[in-house]
C-alpha positions in Angstrom: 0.0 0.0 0.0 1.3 3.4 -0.6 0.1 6.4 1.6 -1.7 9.0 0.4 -2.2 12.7 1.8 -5.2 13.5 3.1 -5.8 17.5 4.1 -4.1 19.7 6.5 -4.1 19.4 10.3 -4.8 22.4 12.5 -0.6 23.1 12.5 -0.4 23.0 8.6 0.9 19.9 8.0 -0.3 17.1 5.9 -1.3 14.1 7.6 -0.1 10.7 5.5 -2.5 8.2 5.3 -4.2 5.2 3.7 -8.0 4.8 2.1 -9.0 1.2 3.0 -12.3 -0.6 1.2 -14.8 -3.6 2.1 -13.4 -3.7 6.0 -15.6 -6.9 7.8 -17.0 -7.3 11.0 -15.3 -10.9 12.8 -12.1 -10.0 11.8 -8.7 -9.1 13.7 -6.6 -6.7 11.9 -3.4 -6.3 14.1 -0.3 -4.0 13.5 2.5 -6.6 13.7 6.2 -7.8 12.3 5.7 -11.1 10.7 4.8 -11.1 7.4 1.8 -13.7 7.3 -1.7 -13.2 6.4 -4.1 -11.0 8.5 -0.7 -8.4 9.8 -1.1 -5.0 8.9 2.6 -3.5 9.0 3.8 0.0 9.3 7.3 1.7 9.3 7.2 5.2 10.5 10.2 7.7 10.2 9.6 11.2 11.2 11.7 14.7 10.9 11.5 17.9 12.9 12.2 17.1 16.3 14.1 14.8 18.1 10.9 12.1 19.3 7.4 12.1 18.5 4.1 9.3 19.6 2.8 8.7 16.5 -0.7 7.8 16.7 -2.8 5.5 13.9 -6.5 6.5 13.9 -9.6 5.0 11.8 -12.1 6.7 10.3 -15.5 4.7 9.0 -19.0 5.6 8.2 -20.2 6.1 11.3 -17.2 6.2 14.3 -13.8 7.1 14.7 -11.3 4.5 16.5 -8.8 7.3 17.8 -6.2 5.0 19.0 -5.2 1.6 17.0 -1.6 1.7 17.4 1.3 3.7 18.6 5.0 4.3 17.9 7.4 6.9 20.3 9.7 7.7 17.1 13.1 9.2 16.7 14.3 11.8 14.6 15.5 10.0 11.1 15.3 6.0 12.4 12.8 3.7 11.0 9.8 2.6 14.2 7.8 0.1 13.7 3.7 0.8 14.7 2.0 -1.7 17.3 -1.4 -2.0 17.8 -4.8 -3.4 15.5 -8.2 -3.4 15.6 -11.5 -5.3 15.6 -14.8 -3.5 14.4 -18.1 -3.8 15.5 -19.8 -2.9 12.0 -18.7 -3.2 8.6 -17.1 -0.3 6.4 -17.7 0.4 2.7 -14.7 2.9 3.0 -12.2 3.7 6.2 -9.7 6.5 6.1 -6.2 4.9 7.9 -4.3 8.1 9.5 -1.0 8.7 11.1 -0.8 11.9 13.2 2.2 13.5 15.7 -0.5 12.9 18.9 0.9 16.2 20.5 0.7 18.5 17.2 4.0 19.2 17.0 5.1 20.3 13.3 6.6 17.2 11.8 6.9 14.9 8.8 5.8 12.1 8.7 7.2 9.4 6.4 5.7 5.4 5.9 6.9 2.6 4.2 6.4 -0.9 3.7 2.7 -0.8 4.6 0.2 -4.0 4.1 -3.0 -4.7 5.4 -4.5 -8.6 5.5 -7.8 -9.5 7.9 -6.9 -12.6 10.6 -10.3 -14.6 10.9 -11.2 -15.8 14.4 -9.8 -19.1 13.8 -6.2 -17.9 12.0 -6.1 -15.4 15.2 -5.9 -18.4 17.7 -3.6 -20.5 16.0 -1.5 -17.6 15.8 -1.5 -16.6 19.0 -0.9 -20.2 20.2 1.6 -20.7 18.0 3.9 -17.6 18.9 3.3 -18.7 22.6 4.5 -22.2 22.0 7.5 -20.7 20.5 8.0 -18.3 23.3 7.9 -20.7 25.5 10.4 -23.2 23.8 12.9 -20.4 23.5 12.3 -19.3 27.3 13.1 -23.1 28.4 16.2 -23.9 25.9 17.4 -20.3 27.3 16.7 -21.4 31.2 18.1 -25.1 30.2 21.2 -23.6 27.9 21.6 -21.3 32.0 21.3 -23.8 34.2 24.0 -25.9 32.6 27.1 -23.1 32.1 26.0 -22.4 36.5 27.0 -25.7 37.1 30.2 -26.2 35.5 
């Protein structure tokens, strides 16, 4: 997906966004690294001061979620965007937006965006799947521990 600009805030500063079609009700859509299907990814960079919380907001018909994920960014490094969202209605048309949540005057730049739903089902395996892996590594880790303390 490539961002599009969409009006000037109150500063005077375009704010960088994405126009998303056909969003469904029973779906996750999560802000996340791995690059499987239901992720929606975001790289933020900003310039004109030195850290900004960048805030991702989502406009639909009918209500605004003002809070779907969050980035405290640096000055000129890449940040990668946490958060997602489920809706309680489907959209026709949504209106993705990244703003500076403290309206300071800054750019904005994104990159490497996507955007795929998780069903219920794709959500659980998932999440049980990154939990079996977490704990795996957290055990090898304690086992790989335990054994340099007793030699």
């Amino acid at each position: 997906m490539r961002p599009a600009i969409f009006g000037e805030t109150a500063t005077g500063f375009y704010t960088p966004g994405f126009l998303l079609k056909n969003l469904t009700v029973g779906n996750f859509y999560c802000f996340s690294r791995l690059a499987y299907s239901g992720a929606i990814t975001a790289w933020i960079k900003i310039q004109g001061a030195n850290s900004a919380l960048i805030r991702a907001s989502l406009k639909i018909e009918n209500r605004t979620y003002n809070c779907i994920g969050t980035v405290l960014a640096k000055n000129g490094c890449w940040s990668f965007l946490k958060g997602g969202f489920v809706l309680d209605s489907p959209s026709n048309l949504a209106l993705l937006l990244f703003q500076n949540s403290d309206d300071k005057d800054i750019d904005i730049t994104i990159d490497s965006s996507s955007l795929q739903p998780f069903t219920d089902q794709e959500w659980r395996f998932n999440q049980q799947f990154m939990i079996n892996t977490l704990i795996t590594v957290d055990t090898l880790c304690e086992m790989i521990f335990q054994q340099r303390s007793t030699r």
